[in-house]
C-alpha positions in Angstrom: 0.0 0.0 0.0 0.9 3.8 -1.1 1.8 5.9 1.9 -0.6 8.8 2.5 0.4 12.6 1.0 1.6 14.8 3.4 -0.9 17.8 4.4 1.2 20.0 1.6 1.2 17.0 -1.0 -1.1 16.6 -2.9 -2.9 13.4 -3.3 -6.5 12.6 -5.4 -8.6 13.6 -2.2 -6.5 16.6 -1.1 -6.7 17.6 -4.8 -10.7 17.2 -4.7 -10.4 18.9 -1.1 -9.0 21.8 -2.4 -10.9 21.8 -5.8 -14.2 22.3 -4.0 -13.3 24.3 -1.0 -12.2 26.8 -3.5 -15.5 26.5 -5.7 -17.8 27.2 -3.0 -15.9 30.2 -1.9 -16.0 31.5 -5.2 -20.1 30.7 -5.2 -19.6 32.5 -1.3 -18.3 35.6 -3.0 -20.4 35.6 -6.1 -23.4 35.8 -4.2 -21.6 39.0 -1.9 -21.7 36.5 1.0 -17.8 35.6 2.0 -16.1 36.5 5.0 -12.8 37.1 5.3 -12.6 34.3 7.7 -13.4 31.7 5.7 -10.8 32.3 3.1 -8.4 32.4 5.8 -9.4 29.1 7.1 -9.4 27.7 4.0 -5.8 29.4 3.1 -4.6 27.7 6.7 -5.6 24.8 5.8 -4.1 24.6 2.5 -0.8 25.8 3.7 -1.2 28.9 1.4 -1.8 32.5 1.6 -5.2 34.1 0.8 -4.3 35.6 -2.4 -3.1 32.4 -3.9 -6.5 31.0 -3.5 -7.9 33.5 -5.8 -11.3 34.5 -4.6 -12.6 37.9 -4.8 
């Protein structure tokens, strides 16, 4: 068995992980309704900064 991705690796879940947590903050922000919380969380979690996520 395949050892797990690291939380900075990325790996067919983590890719989907990321894939969708950055499609619904775009849907947050298109409907006006994001806080800047969420894309920090998000960033944190990601183990990037806020810009690279690319939302707003």
């Amino acid at each position: 068995m395949p050892p797990s991705p690291g939380p900075h690796q990325a790996g067919p879940t983590a890719a989907m992980g990321r894939e969708g947590s950055v499609a619904r903050l775009m849907d947050l922000d298109t409907r006006g309704e994001l806080p800047t919380t969420h894309v920090r969380l998000v960033a944190s979690a990601m183990g990037v900064t806020e810009r690279a996520l690319g939302t707003g």
